[in-house]
MMTF fields as JSON, N, C-alpha, C and O atoms, coordinates in Angstrom:
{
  "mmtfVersion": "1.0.0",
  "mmtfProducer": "UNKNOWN",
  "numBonds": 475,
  "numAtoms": 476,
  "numGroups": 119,
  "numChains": 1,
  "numModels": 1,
  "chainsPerModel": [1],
  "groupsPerChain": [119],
  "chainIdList": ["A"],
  "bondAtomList": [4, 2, 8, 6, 12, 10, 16, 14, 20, 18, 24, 22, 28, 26, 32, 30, 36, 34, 40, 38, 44, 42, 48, 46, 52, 50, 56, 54, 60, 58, 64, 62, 68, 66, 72, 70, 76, 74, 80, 78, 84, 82, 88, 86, 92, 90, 96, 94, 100, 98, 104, 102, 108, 106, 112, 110, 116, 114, 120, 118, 124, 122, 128, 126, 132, 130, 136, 134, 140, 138, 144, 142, 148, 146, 152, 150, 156, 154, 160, 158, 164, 162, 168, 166, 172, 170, 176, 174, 180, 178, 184, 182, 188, 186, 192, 190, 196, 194, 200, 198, 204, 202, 208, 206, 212, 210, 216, 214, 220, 218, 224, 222, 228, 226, 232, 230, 236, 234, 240, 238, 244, 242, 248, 246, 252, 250, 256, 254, 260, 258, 264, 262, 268, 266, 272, 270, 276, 274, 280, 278, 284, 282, 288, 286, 292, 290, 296, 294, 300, 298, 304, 302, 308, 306, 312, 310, 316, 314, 320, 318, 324, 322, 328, 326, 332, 330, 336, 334, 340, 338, 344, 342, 348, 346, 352, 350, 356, 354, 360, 358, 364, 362, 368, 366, 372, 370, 376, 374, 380, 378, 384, 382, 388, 386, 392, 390, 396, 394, 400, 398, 404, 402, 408, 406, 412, 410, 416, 414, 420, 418, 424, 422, 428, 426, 432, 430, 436, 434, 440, 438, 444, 442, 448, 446, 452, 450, 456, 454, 460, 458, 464, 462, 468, 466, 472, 470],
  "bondOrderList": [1, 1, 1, 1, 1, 1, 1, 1, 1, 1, 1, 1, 1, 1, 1, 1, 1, 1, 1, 1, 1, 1, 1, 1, 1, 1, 1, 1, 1, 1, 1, 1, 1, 1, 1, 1, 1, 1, 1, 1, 1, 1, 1, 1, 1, 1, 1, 1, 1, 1, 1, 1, 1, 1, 1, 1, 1, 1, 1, 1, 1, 1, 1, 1, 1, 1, 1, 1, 1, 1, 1, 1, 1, 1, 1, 1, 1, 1, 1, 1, 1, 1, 1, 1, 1, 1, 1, 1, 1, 1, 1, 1, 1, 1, 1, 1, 1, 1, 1, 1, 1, 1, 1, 1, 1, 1, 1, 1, 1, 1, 1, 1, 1, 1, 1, 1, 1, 1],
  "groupList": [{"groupName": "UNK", "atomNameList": ["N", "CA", "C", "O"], "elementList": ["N", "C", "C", "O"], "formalChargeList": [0, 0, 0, 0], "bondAtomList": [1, 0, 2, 1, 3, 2], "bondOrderList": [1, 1, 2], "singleLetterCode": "X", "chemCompType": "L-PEPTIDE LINKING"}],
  "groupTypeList": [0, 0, 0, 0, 0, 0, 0, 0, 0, 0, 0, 0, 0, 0, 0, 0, 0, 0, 0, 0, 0, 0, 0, 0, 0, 0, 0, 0, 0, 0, 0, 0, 0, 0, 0, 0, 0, 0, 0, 0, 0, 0, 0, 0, 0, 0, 0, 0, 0, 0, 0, 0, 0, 0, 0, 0, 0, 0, 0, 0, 0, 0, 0, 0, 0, 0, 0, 0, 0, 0, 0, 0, 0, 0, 0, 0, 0, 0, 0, 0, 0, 0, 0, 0, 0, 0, 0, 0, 0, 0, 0, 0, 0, 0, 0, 0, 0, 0, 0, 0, 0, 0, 0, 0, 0, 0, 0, 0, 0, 0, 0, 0, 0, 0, 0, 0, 0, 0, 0],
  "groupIdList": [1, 2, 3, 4, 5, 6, 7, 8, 9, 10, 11, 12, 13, 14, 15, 16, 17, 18, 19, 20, 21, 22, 23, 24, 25, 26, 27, 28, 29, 30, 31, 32, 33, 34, 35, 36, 37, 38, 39, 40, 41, 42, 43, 44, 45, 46, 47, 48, 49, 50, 51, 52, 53, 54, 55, 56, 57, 58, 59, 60, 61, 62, 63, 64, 65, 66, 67, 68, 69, 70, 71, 72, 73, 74, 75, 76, 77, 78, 79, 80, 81, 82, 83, 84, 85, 86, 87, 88, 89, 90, 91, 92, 93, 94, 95, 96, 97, 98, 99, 100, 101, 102, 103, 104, 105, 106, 107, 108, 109, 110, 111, 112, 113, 114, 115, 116, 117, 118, 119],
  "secStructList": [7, 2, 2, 2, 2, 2, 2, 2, 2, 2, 2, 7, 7, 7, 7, 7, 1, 1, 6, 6, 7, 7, 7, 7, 7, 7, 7, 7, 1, 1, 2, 2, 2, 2, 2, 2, 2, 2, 2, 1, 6, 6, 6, 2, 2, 2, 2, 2, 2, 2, 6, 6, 6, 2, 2, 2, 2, 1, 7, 6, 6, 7, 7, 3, 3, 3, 3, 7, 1, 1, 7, 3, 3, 3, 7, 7, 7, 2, 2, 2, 2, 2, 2, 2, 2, 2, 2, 2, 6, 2, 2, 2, 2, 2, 2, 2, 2, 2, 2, 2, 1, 7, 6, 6, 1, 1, 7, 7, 7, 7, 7, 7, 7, 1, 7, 6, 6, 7, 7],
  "xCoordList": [0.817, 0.0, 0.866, 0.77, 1.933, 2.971, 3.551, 4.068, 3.404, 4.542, 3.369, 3.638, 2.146, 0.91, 1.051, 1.293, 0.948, 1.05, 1.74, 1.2, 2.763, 3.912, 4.285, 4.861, 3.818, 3.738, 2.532, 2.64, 1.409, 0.231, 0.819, 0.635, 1.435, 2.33, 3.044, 2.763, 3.813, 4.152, 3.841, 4.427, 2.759, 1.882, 0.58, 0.094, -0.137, -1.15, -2.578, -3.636, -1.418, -2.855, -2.963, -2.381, -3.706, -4.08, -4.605, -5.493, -4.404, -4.539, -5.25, -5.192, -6.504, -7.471, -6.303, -5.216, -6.685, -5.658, -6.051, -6.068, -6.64, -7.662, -7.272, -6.861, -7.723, -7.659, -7.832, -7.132, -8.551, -8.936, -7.718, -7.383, -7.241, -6.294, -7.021, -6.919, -7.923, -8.917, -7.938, -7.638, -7.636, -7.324, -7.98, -9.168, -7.299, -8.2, -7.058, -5.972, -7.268, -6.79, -7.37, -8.498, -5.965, -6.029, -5.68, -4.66, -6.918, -6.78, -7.272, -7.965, -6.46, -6.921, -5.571, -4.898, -5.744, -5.126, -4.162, -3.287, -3.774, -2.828, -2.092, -2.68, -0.914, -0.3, -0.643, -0.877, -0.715, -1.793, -2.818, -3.107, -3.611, -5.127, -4.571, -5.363, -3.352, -3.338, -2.606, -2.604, -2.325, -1.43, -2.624, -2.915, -3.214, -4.467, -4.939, -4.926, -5.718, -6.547, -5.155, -5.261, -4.644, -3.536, -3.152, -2.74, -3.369, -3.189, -4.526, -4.556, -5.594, -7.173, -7.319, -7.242, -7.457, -8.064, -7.671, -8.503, -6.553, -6.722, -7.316, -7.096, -8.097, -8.257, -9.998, -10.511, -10.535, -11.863, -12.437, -13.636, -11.287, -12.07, -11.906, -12.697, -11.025, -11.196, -12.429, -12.782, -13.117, -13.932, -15.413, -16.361, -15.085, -16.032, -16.52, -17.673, -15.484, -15.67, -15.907, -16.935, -15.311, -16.123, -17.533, -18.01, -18.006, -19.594, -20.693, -21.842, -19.746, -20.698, -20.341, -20.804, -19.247, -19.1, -20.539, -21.375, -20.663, -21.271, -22.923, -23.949, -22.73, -24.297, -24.832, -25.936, -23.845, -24.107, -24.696, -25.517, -23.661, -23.709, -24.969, -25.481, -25.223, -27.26, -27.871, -27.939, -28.324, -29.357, -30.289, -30.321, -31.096, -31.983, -33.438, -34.358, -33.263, -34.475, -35.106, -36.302, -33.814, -33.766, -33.688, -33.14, -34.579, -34.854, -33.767, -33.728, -32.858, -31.955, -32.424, -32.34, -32.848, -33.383, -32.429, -33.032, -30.787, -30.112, -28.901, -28.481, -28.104, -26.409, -25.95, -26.729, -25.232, -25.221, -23.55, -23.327, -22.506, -21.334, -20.705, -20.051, -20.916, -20.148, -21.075, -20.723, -22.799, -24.017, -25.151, -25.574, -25.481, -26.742, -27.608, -27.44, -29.067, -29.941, -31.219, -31.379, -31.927, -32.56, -34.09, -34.267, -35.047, -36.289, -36.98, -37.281, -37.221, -37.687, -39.232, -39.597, -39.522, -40.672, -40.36, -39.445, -40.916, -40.022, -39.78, -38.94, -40.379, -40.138, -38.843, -38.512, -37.989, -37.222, -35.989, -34.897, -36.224, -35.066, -33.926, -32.776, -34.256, -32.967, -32.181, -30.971, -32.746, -32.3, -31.154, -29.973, -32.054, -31.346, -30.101, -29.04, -30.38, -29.069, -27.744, -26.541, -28.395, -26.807, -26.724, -25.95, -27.461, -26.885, -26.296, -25.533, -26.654, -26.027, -24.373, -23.509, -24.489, -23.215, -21.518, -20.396, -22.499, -21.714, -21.189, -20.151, -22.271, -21.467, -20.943, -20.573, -20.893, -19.895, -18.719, -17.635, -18.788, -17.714, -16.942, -15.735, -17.176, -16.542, -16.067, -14.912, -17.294, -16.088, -15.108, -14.124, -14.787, -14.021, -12.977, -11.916, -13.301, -12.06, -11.5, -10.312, -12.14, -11.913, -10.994, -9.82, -11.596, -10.976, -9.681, -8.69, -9.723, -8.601, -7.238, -6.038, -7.709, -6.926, -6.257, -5.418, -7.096, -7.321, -8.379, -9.242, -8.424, -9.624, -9.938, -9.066, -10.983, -11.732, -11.211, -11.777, -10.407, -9.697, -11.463, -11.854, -12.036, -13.449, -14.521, -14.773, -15.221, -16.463, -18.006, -18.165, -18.93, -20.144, -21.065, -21.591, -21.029, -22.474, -23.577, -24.134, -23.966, -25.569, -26.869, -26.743, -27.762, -28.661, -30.178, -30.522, -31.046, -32.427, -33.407, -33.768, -33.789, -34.746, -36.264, -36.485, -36.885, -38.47, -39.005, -39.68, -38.342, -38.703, -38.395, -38.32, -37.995, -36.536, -36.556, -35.712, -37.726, -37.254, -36.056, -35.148, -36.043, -35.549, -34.343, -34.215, -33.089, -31.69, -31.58, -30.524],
  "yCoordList": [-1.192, 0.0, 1.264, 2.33, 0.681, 1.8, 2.546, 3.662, 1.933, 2.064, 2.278, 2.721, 2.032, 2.631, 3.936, 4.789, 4.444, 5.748, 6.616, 7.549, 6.549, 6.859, 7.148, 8.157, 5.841, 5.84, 6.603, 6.949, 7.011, 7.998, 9.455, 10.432, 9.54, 11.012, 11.117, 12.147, 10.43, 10.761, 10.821, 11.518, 9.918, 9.736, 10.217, 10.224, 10.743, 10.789, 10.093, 10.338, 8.937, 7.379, 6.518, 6.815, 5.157, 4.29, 3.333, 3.673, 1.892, 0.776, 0.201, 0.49, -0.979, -2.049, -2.856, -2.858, -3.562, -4.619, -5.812, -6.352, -6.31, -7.067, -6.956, -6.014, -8.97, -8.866, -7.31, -7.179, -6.444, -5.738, -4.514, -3.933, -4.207, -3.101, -2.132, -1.909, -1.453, -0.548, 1.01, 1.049, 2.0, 3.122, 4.439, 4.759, 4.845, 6.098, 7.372, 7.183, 8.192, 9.39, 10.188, 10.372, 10.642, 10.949, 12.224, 12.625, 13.278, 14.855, 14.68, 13.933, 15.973, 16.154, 17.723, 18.163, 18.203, 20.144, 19.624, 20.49, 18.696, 18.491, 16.815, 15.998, 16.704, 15.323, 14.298, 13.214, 14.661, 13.597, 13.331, 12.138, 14.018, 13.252, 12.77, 11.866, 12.74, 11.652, 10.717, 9.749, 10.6, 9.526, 8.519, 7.482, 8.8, 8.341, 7.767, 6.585, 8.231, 7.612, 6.412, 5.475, 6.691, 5.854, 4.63, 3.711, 4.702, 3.403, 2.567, 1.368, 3.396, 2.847, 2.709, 1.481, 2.974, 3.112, 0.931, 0.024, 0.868, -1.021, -1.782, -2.965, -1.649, -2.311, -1.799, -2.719, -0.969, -0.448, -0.701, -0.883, -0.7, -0.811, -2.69, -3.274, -3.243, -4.371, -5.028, -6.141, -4.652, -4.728, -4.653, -5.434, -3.117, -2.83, -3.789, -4.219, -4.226, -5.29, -6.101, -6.586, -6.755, -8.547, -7.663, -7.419, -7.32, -7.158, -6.925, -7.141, -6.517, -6.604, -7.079, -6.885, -7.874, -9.691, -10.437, -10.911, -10.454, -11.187, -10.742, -11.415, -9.373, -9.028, -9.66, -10.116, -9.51, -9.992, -11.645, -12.096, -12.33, -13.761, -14.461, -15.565, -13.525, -13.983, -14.528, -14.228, -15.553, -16.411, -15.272, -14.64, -14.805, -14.586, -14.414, -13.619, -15.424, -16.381, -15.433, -15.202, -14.858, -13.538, -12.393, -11.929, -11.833, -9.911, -9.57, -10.067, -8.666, -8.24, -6.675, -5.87, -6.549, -5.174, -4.272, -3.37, -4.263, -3.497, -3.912, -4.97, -3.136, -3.876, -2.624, -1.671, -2.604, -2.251, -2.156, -2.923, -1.367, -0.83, -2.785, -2.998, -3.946, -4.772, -5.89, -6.885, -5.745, -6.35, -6.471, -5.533, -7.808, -7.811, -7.852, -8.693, -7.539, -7.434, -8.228, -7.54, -9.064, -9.708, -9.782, -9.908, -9.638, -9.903, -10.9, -10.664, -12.219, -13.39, -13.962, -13.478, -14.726, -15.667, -16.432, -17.215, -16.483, -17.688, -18.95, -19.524, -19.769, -20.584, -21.197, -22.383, -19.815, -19.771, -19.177, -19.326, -18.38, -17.972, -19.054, -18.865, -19.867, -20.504, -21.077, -20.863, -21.733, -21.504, -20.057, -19.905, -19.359, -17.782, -17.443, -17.094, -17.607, -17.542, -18.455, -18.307, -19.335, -20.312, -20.266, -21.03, -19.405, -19.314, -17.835, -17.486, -16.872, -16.108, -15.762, -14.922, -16.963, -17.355, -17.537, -17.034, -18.927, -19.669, -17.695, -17.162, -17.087, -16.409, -15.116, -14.244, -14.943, -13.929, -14.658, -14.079, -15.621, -16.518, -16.761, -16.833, -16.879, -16.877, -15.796, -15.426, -15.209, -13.379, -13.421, -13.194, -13.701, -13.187, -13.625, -13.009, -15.236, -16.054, -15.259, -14.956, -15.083, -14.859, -13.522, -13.518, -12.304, -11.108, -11.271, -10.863, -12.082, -12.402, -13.497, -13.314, -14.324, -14.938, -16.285, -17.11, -16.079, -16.959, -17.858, -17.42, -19.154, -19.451, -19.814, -20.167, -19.685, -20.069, -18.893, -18.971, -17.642, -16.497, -16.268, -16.782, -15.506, -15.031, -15.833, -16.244, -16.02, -16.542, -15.612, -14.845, -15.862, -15.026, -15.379, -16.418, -14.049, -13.983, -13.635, -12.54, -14.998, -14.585, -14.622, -15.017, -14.394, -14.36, -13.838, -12.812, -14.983, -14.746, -13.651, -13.942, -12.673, -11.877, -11.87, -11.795, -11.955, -11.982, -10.696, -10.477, -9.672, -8.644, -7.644, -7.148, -6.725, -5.832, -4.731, -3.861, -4.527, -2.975, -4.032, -3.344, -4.911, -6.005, -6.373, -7.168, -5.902, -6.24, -7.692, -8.307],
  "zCoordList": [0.0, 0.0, 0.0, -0.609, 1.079, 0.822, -0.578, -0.6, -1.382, -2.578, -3.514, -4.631, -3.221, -4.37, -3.835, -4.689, -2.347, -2.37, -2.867, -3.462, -2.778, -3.715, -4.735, -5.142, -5.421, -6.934, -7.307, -8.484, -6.77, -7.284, -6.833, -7.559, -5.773, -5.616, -6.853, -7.467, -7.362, -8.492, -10.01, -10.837, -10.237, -11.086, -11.4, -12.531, -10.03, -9.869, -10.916, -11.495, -10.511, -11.293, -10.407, -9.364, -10.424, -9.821, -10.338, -11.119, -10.228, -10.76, -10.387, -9.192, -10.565, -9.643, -9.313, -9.892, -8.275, -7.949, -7.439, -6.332, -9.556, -9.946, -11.532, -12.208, -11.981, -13.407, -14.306, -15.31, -14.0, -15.113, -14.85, -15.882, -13.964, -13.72, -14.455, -15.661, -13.459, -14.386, -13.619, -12.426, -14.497, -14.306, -13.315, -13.308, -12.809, -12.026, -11.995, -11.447, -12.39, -12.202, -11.044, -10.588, -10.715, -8.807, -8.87, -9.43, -8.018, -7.483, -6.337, -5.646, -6.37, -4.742, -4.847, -5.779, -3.079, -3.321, -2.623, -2.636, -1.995, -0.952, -1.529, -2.239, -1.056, -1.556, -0.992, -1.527, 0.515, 1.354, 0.737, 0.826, 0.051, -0.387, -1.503, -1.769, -2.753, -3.648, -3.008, -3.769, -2.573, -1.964, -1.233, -1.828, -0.112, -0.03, -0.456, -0.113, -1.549, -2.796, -3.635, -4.427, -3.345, -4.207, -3.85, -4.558, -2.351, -1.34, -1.066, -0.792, -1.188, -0.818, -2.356, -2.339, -3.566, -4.85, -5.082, -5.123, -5.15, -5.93, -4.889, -5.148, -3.617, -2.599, -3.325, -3.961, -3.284, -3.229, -4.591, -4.802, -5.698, -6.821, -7.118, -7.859, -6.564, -6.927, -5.679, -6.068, -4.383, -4.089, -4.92, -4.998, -5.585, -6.335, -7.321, -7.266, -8.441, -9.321, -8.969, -9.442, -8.08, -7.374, -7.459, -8.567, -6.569, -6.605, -8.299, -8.685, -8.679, -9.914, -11.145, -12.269, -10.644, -11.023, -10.433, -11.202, -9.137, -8.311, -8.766, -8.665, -9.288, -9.374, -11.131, -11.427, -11.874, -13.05, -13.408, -14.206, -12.201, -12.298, -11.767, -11.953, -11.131, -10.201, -11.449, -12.641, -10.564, -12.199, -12.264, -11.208, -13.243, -13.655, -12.95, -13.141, -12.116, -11.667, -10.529, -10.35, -9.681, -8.721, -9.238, -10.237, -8.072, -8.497, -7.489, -6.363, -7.974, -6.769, -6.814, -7.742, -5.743, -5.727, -4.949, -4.369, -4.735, -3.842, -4.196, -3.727, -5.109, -4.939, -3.472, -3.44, -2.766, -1.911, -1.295, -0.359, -1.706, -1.156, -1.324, -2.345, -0.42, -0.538, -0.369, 0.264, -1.146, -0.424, -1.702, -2.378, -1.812, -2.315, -2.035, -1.153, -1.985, -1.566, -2.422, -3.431, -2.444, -3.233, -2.26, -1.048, -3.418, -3.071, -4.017, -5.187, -3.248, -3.602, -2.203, -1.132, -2.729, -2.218, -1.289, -1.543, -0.063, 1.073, 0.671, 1.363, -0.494, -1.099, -1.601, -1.601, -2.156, -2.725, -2.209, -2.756, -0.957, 0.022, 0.114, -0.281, 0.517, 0.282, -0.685, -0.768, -1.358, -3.363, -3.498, -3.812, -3.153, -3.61, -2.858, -3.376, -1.371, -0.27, -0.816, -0.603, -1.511, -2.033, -3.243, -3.82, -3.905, -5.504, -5.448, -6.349, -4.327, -4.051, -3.273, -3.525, -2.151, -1.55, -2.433, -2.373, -3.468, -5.071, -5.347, -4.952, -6.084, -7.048, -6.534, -7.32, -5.121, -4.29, -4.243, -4.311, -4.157, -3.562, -4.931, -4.698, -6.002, -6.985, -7.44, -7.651, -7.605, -7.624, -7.005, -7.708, -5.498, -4.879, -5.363, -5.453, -5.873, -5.902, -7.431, -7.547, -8.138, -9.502, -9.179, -9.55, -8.428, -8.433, -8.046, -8.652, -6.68, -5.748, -6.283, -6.08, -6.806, -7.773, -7.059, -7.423, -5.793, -4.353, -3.931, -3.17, -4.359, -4.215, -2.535, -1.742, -2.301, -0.718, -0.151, 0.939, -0.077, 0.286, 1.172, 2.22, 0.426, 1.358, 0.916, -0.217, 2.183, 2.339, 2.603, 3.552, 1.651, 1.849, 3.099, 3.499, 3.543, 4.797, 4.451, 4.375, 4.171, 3.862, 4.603, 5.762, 4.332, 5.198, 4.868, 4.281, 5.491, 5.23, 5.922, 7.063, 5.487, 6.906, 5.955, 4.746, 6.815, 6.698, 6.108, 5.101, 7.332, 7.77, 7.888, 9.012, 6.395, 6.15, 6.928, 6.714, 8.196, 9.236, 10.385, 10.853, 10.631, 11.611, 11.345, 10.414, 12.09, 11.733, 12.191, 12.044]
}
């Protein structure tokens, strides 16, 4: 992380740090804030991509009504809650592995609620 900072102080770019090595050009008024962004940017955007890896790969079959910072959110039939909780688990879990380049690295927390005011 050290040496991304660095290298965006001097570059003021930033890399995913993830198959796609997707680009970001870094401002900010002070060197502390590129540097910053330079050390957090391949950690956040390769977060970013797993998830919508993970959101793309949802069968069909599910309405995902919420991609959500590091979270899907799906609205299905109690019927089918659990179907969905493990076809959802599968394709977080593959993102991760896919992004990460690590397989079993992270595991999905999933979870059924009835009752979406109820943590």
């Amino acid at each position: 992380m050290k040496a991304n900072g660095k290298n965006a102080i001097k570059t003021n770019v930033s890399y995913s740090a993830d198959p796609y090595h997707r680009r970001r050009v870094l401002k900010g008024e002070e060197q502390w804030q590129i540097r910053n962004q330079g050390m957090n940017n391949p950690i956040q955007s390769a977060a970013s991509n797993m998830l919508k890896l993970a959101l793309i790969s949802m069968p069909d079959e599910y309405d995902i009504i919420l991609p959500f910072h590091d979270e899907l959110v799906a609205e299905v039939l109690k019927t089918k809650a659990k179907a969905c909780a493990k076809a959802m688990a599968k394709v977080m879990e593959d993102a991760a592995d896919y992004i990460t380049n690590i397989h079993g690295l992270i595991k999905a927390d999933v979870r059924i609620q009835t009752d979406y005011t109820k943590n």
